[in-house]
N, C-alpha and C positions, 0 to 999 in steps of 0.2 A: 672072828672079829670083822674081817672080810667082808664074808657074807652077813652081817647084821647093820654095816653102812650102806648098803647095795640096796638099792630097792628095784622092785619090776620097772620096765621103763613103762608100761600102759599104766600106770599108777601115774604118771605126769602128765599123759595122754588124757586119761580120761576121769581124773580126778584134781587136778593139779589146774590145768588149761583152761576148764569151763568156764569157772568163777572168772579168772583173768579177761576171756572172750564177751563174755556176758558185760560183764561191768564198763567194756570199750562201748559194745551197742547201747548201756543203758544209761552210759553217763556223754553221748554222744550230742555236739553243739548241732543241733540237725539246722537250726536256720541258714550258717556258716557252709555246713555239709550239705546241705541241697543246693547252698548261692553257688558251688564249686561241682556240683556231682558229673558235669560230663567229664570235667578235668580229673575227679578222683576215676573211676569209672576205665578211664583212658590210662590212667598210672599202673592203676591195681590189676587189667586184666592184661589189654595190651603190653605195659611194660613190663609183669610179670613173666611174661610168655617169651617177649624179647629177653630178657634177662636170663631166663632159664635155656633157651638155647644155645645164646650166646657163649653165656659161662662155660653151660656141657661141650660145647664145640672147640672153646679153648682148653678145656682139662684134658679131654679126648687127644689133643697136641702133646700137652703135658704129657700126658700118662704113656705118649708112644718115644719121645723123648726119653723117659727112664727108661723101656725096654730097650730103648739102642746103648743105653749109657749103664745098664744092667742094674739100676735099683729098683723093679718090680721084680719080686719076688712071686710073684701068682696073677692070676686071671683078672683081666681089669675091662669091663666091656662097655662102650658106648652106650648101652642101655644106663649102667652105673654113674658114668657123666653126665647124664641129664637126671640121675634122680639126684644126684649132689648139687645139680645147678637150678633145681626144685628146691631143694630142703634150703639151701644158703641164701636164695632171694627170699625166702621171706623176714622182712627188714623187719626191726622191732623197738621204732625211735625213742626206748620209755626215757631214758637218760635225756634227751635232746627236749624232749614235749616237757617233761615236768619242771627244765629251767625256760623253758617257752611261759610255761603258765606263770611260775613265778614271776616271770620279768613282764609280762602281759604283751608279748611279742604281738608282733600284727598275726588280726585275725585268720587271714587270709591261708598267710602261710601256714597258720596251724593248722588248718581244717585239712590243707593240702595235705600237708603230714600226716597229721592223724589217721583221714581218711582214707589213704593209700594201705598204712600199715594195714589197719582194720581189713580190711576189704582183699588186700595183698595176701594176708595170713590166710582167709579162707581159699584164696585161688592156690596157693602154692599148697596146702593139705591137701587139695583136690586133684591138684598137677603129678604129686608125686606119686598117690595113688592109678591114677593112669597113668604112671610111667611104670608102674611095680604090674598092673594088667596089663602090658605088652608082652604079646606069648605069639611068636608067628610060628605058623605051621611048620612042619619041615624036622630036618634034624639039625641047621644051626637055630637056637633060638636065642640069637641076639641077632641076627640078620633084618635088614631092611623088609616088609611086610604091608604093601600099602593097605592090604582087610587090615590087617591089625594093628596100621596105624590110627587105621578110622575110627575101628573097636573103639580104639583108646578114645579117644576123642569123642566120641558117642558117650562111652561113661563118662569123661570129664562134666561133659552136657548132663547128663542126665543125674549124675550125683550131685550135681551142684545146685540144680534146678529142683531135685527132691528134697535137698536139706535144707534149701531156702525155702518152701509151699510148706515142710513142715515147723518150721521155726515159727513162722507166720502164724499159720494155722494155730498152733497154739497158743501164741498171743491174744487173737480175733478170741477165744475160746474163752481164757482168761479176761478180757476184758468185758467181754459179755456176762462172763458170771459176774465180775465184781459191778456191774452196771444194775441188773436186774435182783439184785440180791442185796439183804440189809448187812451187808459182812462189814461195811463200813460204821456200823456199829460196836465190833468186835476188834477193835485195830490189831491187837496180837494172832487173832486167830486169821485175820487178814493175810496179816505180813509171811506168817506160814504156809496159806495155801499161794502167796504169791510164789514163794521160792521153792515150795515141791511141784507145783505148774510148769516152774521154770525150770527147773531141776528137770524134770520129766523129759522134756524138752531133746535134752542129749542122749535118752535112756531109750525114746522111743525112736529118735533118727537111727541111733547105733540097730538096735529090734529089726529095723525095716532092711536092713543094708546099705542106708546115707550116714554120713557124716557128722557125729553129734556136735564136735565143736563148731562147725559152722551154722547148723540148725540153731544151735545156743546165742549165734552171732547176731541173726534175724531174728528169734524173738526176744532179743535185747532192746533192736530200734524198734521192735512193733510194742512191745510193752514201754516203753517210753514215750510213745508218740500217742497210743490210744489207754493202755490198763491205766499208767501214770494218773490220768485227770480223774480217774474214777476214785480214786484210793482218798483215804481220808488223811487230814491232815499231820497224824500221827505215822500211821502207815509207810507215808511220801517221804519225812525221815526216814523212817528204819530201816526200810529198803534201800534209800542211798546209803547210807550209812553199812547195813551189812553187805554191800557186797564192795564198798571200798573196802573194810577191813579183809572180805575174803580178799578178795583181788590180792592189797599189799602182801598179805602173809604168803601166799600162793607164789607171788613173783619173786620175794625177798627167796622164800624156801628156796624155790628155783633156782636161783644165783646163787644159791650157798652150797646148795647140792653140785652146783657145775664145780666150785673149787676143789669141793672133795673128791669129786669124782678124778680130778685131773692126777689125784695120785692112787685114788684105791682104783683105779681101773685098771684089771690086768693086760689087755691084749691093747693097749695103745700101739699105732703105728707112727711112728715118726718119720717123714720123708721130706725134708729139707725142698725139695723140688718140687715135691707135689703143695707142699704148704706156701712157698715162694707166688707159684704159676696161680691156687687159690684165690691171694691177695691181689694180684695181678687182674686176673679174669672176675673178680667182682669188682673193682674200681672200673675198669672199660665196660662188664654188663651194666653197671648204673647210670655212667656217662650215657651209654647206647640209648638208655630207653629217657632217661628225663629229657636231655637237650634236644634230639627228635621230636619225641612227642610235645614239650613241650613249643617248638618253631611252629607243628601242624596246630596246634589248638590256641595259639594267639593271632592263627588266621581266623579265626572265629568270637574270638574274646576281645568286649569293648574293654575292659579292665583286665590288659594282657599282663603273666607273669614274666616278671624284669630278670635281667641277667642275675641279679642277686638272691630271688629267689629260687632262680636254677640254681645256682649255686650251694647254696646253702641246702638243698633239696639232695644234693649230687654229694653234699657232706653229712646229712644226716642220714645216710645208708644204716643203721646199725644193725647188726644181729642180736639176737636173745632168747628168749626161752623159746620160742617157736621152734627155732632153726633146730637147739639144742633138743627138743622132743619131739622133734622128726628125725632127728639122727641116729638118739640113745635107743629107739625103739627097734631095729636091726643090727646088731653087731655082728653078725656069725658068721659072715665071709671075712676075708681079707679087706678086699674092697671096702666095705662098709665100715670098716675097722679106721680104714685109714681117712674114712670121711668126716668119722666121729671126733678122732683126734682133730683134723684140721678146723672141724666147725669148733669146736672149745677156742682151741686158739685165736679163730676168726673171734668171738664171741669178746673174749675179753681184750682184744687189742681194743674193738673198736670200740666196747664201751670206755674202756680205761682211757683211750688217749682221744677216741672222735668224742666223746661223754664232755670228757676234760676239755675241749676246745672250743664247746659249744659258742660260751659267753665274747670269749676272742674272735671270733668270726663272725659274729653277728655286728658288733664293730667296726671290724674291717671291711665289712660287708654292705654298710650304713642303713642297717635294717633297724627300724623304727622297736623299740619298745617305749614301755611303759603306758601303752593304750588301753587305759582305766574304762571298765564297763559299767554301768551304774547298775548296784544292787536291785534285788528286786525292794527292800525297802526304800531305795533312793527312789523307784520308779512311783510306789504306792505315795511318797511325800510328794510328790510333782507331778504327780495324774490330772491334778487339776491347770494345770498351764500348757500343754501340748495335749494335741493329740493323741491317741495311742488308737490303731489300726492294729487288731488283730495283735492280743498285746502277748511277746514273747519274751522271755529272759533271756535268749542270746541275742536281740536283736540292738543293732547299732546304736547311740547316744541319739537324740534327737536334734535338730538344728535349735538354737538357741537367738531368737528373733524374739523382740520386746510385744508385739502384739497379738500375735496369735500366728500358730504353725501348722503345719502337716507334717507328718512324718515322709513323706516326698515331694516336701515342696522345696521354694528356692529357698537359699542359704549355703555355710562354707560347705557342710557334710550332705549336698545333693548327691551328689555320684556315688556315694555311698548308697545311702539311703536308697536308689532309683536302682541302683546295678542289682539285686535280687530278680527284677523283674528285667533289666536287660540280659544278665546274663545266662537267665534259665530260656533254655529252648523250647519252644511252642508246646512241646510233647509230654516235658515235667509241666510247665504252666496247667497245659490240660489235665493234666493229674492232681493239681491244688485245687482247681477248682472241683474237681470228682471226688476229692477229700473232703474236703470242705464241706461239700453240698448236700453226701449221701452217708460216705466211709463213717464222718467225725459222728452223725444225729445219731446213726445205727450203735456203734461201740462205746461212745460215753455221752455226758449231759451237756456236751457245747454245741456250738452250731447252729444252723438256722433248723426250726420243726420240719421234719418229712412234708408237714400235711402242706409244706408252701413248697416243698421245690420234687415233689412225687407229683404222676399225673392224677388227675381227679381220681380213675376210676381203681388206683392203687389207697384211696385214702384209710381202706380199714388195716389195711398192711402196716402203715405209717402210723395211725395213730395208736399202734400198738410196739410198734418198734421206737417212739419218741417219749421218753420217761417226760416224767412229769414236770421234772425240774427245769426242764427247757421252757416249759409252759409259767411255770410260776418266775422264774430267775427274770431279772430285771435284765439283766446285765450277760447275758447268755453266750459271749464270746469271750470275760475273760477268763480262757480257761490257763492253764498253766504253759500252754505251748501251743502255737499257731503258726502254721508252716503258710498261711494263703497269703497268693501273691496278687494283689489289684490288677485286673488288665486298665486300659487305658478308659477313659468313660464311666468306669462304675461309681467314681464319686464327683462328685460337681460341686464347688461352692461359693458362697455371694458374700463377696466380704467388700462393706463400698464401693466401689463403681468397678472395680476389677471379679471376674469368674476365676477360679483356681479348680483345675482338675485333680485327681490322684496323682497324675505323671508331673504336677508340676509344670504344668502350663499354664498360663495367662492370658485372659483380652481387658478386653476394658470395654465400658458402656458407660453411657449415662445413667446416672444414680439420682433419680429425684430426692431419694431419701437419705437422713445422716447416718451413717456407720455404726450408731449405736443402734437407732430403729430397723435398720436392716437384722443384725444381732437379736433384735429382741423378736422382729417378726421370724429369723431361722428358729430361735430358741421357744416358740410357743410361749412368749409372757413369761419369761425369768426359767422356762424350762433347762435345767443346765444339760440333757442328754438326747443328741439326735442321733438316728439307726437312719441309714441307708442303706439297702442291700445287706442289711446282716451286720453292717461293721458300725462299732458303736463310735462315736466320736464327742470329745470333749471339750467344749469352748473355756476359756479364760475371761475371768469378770471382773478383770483392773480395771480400774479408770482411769487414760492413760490422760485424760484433761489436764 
């Protein structure tokens, strides 16, 4: 009986996990998660790292602690404290994010979440496998090794950097088929080769010797960001739609399986000391790594994160199915035995009681919810009264000014609205526009044509790589997701005796003419749609007389 609740633990690994990993990348707020990416970036890789030594440095205490006090009973080596303090950072907020979404917690902080976990997961799979390839020469091998700490290190680089080129790659791949191809005539047979593309994904990283769940992780946000726009309207359901249902059943299985597991497991270890010292050294690695890193990057951030979102960052630590199938996947030592026991336990404390806590902290914490987003039908009923720049469904509410607006002009929600472009660094900025300009014409139908922003003597390239639809589409920006951020200049406009930029600046001149004649001479004679640079913009035709 035993053996028929027991399942392989790589049956979680690599059957179990994908679906979960995929569906973070493909159901990911990328607007929110680019406004944030140095800060996740800085969580997920540095914090992970701090987090995982710290932890292994304090177990390594622990674990010499029970040999003076005689409750290790076998071999316990500092190689094994940092792969516990690998497998245990990786955090798994699903408890905390799903009453985030419910209660429409500020966005900010969720993307911070979110994107850490996301991101966090793939660095600690990668972490613990270069902590499992430290092999130093010699005859102790667990002894210090600095070749073989590099080794490590080098594969960390190198796995991580193969499974994200191939995740990509297959994205690019898949969107290029469903771009040049009439598949969006087929919608079922669409949605099919979307998820065995995707599917493949994990089967060929695992083939190569990378990482399929993190190759699965990238081509979640590259099929989100570029295959998404291609897929037809049937499609773009079914795909959300099936891989939320994978995902739930995947995660719920998961957690069902950990409670059983907590009694059909024969070889648990229980050590009161070692599971004590556990809780202990994960509450200080988290401390370690949010309130640091978080003090360094609000020297940098016009819209710094406040004590309470540290806070609340420092309490949404949780573990879950990550941590639990990195652990369940080697039992055979001691050691391991006794990590897997404590990650269970870690696992449901914190969902159980940090889970439970969420809504009382947030409270206490005087963290803003109920920050209502406007549907994408709300947006399609009121496209005609604002602007819409590059038009997104995670992007912020618009200012609400009786005459006519910009999506960063002045009003209450400027700093919202403007912080995208303040707080991305030159170097992502540069990258929106290389998206934009080249990435988005090449892989789907939005965008401005190749033949306007390739040089002249590239024009046969272009007009063979720009579908058709860019050519005929009226309307060729609004595609379902648009990551471009305005530098300062690229749009200018004359609205009565005042100039307004993109950035939301202002002068003033002399205006010979009335506010309506200016309107009418911007608008080409009642035209309601002018393109600037690529970006379409909407005037409003009240009379406000």
């Amino acid at each position: 009986m035993l053996r028929k609740v027991t399942f392989d633990p790589e049956v979680f690994f690599n059957i179990l996990l994908p679906p979960i990993i995929f569906h973070a990348g493909y159901s990911l707020k990328k607007r929110h998660f680019f406004r944030n990416l140095g800060s996740i970036l800085a969580y997920a890789f540095l914090g992970t790292a701090v987090s995982c030594f710290i932890i292994g440095n304090l177990m390594y205490g622990v674990v010499k602690l029970m040999k003076i006090v005689g409750q290790l009973s076998d071999k316990f080596y500092y190689t094994d404290c940092l792969f516990f303090g690998a497998v245990i950072s990786a955090t798994d907020p699903v408890t905390v994010l799903a009453i985030f979404n419910e209660l429409h917690a500020d966005v900010d902080l969720y993307a911070l979440l979110f994107g850490e976990s996301v991101l966090n997961d793939a660095v600690a799979i990668v972490l613990s496998s270069s902590i499992v390839a430290y092999q130093p020469a010699g005859l102790n091998t667990h002894a210090f090794d600095a070749a073989a700490f590099f080794k490590s290190v080098g594969i960390f680089l190198g796995i991580f950097s193969g499974s994200f080129t191939m995740g990509a790659v297959t994205g690019v791949v898949t969107a290029l088929v469903t771009k040049f191809t009439k598949l969006h005539c087929f919608p079922l047979l669409e949605t099919a080769l979307f998820f065995l593309m995707s599917w493949s994904t994990f089967l060929l990283a695992e083939a190569c010797g990378f990482t399929g769940v993190v190759a699965v992780l990238f081509c979640g946000i590259t099929q989100a960001h570029y295959t998404y726009n291609n897929l037809s309207v049937e499609s773009r359901s079914r795909t959300k739609q099936l891989f939320e249902v994978l995902h739930f059943l995947a995660e719920n299985f998961i957690f069902s399986y950990m409670g059983l597991a907590l009694f059909t497991f024969q070889k648990h270890v229980f050590s009161p000391v070692f599971i004590i010292g556990a809780f202990v050294a994960i509450f200080l690695g988290r401390a370690a790594h949010i309130y640091p890193l978080s003090f360094f990057l609000n020297l940098g951030r016009r819209h710094k994160i406040g004590w309470n979102f540290q806070h609340m960052m420092m309490f949404s630590g949780l573990r879950g199915a990550m941590a639990f199938a990195l652990a369940i996947r080697d039992t055979a030592s001691y050691a391991r035995q006794m990590m897997f026991t404590t990650t269970l336990l870690i696992v449901f404390f914190t969902v159980w009681i940090i889970g439970g806590g969420t809504t009382p902290m947030l409270s206490w914490l005087n963290i803003r919810v109920g920050v209502e987003e406007p549907s994408e039908e709300d947006q399609n009923e009121h496209r005609w009264q604002y602007f819409r720049v590059g038009v997104d469904p995670d992007q912020d509410p618009p200012p609400n000014n009786d005459s006519f607006q910009v999506l960063q002009g002045d009003g209450p929600d400027t700093a919202r609205g403007n912080r995208t472009k303040q707080e991305s660094a030159w170097l992502f900025r540069l990258w929106y526009s290389f998206d934009h300009n080249y990435l988005k014409p090449i892989l789907t139908h939005s965008g401005p044509p190749l033949t306007t922003t390739l040089p002249a003597w590239c024009g046969l390239l272009a007009r063979c790589l720009t579908s058709p639809q860019v050519y005929d589409n009226q309307e060729p920006l609004r595609e379902e997701d648009s990551d471009f951020i305005l530098t300062e200049g690229d749009l200018t406009l004359t609205y009565g005796d005042s100039t307004v930029t993109a950035n939301g600046s202002s002068s003033s001149h002399a205006a010979p003419t009335s506010a309506e004649e200016v309107l009418e001479r911007d608008l080409g004679m009642g035209e309601q749609k002018v393109s600037s640079r690529g970006t379409r913009l909407v005037f409003p035709l009240e009379d406000n007389a």
